[in-house]
N, C-alpha and C positions, 0 to 999 in steps of 0.2 A: 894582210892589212891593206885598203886601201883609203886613198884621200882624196876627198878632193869638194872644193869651196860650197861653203855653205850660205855665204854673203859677202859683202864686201870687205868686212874684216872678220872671217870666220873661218875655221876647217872643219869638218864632219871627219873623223878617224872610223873607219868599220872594221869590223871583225865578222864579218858574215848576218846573217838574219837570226839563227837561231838563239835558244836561249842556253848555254850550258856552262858548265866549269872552266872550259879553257879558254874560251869567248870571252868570260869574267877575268880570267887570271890578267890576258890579256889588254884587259883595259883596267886592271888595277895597275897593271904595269905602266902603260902608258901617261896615266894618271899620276902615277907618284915620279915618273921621269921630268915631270914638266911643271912640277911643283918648284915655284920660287925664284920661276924666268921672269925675268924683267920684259914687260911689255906684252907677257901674257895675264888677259885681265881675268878671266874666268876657266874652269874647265869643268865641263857639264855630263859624268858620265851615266850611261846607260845600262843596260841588259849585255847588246855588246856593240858598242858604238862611245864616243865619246867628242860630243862639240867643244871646239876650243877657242874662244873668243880673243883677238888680239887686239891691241893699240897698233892701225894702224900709220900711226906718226912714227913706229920703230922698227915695223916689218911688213913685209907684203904676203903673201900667200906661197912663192917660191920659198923668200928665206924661213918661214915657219914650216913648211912642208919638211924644208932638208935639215931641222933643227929637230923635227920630231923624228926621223930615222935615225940621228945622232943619236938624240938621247936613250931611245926606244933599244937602238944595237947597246949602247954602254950600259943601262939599265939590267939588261941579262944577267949582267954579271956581279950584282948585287945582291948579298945576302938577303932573302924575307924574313921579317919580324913574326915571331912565333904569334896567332893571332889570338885576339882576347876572345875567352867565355863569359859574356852578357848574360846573368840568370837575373829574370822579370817574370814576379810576382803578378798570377792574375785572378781576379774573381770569375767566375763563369757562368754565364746563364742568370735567371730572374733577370731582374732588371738591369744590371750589367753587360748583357750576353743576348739581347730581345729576339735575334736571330738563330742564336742556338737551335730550338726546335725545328726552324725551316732547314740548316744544312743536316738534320739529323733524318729529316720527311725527306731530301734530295738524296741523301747516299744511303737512304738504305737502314743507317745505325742507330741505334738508342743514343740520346744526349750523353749519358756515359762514357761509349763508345768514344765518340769524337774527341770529348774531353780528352780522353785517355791516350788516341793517337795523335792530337794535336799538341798537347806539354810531353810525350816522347819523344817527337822529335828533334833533330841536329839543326837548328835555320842558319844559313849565310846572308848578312847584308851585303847584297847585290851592289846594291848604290842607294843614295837619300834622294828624293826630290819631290814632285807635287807640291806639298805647303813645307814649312819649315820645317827640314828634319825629317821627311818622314822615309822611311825604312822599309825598301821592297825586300822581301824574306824568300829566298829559296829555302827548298827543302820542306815541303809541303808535302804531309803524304797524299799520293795522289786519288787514294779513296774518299777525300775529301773536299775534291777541288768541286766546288758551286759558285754558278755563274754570279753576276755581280745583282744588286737591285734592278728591277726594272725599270725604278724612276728615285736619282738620289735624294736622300734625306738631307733635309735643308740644314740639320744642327746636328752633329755626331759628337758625343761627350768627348772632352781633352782625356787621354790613355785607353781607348776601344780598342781590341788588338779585335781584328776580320780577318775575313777571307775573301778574295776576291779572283777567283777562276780557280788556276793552280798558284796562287800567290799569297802569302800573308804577310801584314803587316801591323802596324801598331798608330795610331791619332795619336800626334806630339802636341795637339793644338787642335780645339774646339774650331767644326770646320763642317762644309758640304761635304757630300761623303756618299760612296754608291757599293761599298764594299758591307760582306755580311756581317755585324757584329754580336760574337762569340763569346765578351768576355770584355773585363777592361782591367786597367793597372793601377795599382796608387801611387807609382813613381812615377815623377816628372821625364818626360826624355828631351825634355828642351826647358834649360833654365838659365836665363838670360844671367842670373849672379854666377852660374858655375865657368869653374875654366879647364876646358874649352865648355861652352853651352850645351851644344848636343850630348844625348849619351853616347849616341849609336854613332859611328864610321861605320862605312865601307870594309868588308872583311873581318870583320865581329863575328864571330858567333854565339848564336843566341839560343838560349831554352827557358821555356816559359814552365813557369812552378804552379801549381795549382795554390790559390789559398784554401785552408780548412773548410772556411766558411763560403766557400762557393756552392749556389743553388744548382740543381743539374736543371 
């Protein structure tokens, strides 16, 4: 782990550059350590990195630095919550899915195909962030990672679940948007009446259900 100042009331926490399991674990850890500190305003996690925004009226950069090793060593030794399975309903392709055909021209496969390895998969939410809510997905098979649009679409429907490199994720919210769209959902994953709003946290796991009525 290292730290160090991101602004004048900020800390930047790393976990090295790449993207993987223990990188994640480690800043879910960090993440739920720091949850419900007084004078910490925000915490912004990443891939594996996590920004931590403070009031500086309550703390400086040292006493936040040595409050996150605190937490960070005491946290260890904290039971993990068994994590939830997220099953989201998708329709695919036709006018749902407009980009189906092109990730199917990129790797190779029949619409089918994709269909078929993209709702078998296991997905982890990474973290949420870009627009409200939205849900980077590990566990993409990697036969089907296609790079992003070349120039984003200015309106992408609210529930579009895409791909974007080796990434998927899901539109919580009618939005620009540069990632492929594969398919979309009829459940809300951000509903301002629900409590809490979001569907999706951090360390969710998710799998996507084919509807009947999906087009290939």
């Amino acid at each position: 782990m290292t730290i160090r100042p991101a602004s004048d009331c900020s800390l930047l926490i790393s976990f090295g550059e790449e993207i993987s399991l223990e990188a994640h674990r480690q800043v879910s850890r960090v993440t739920r350590a720091l949850e419900g500190v007084r004078g910490i305003l925000n915490s912004h996690p990443a891939y594996a990195s996590v920004l931590v925004d403070f009031d500086p009226r309550l703390w400086d950069h040292a006493g936040i630095e040595a409050l996150i090793h605190e937490r960070f060593e005491a946290d260890s030794t904290e039971p993990l919550t068994a994590p939830r399975l997220i099953e989201i309903p998708v329709r695919y392709g036709g006018e749902f899915g407009p980009d189906l055909p092109d990730v199917a021209r990129h790797t190779g496969l029949s619409p089918e195909r994709v269909i078929e390895l993209h709702s078998a998969a296991a997905y982890l939410v990474y973290f949420v962030g870009f627009s409200t809510c939205f849900p980077y997905l590990g566990g993409l098979p990697p036969e089907l990672a296609t790079p992003r649009l070349s120039a984003p679409r200015k309106h992408v429907p609210e529930g579009s679940v895409a791909i974007g490199g080796r990434q998927a994720g899901v539109y919580p919210l009618a939005s620009p948007g540069g990632w492929r769209l594969i398919g979309r959902t009829p459940i809300r994953l951000f509903d301002p009446q629900a409590e809490p709003p979001p569907l999706l946290r951090m360390d969710d796991r998710v799998r996507f259900v084919p509807l009947a009525e999906s087009p290939a």
